[in-house]
C-alpha positions in Angstrom: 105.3 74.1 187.5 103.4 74.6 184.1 99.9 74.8 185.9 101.7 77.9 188.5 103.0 79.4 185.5 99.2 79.3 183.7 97.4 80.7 186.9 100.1 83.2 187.0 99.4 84.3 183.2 95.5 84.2 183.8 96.2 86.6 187.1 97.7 88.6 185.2 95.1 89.2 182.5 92.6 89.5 185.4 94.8 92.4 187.1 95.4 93.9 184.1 91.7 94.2 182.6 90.6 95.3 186.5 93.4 98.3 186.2 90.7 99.6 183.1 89.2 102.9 184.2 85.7 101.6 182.1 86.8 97.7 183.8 86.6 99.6 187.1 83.3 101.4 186.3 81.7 98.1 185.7 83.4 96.4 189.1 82.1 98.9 191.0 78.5 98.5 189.8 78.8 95.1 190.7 79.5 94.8 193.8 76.9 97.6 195.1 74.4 95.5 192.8 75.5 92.5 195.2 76.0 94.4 198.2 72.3 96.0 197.3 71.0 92.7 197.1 72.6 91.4 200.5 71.0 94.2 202.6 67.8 94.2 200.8 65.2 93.1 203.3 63.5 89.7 202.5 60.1 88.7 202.1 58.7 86.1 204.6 
């Protein structure tokens, strides 16, 4: 019960900080950096 309660805390944080207008700036550069990287075409 103590170790839901703790993940439910840390979620919370998490949601919280992501709900940041400068958080979501960040996120966002991210995942096109990772999504960049994915369809980047690779050297053989």
């Amino acid at each position: 019960m103590m170790r839901k309660a703790g993940a439910l805390g840390v979620a919370k944080m998490v949601y919280d900080q992501a709900r940041k207008p400068e958080n979501q700036a960040r996120i966002k550069d991210v995942v096109a950096k990772v999504k960049a990287r994915r369809n980047a075409p690779r050297p053989r």
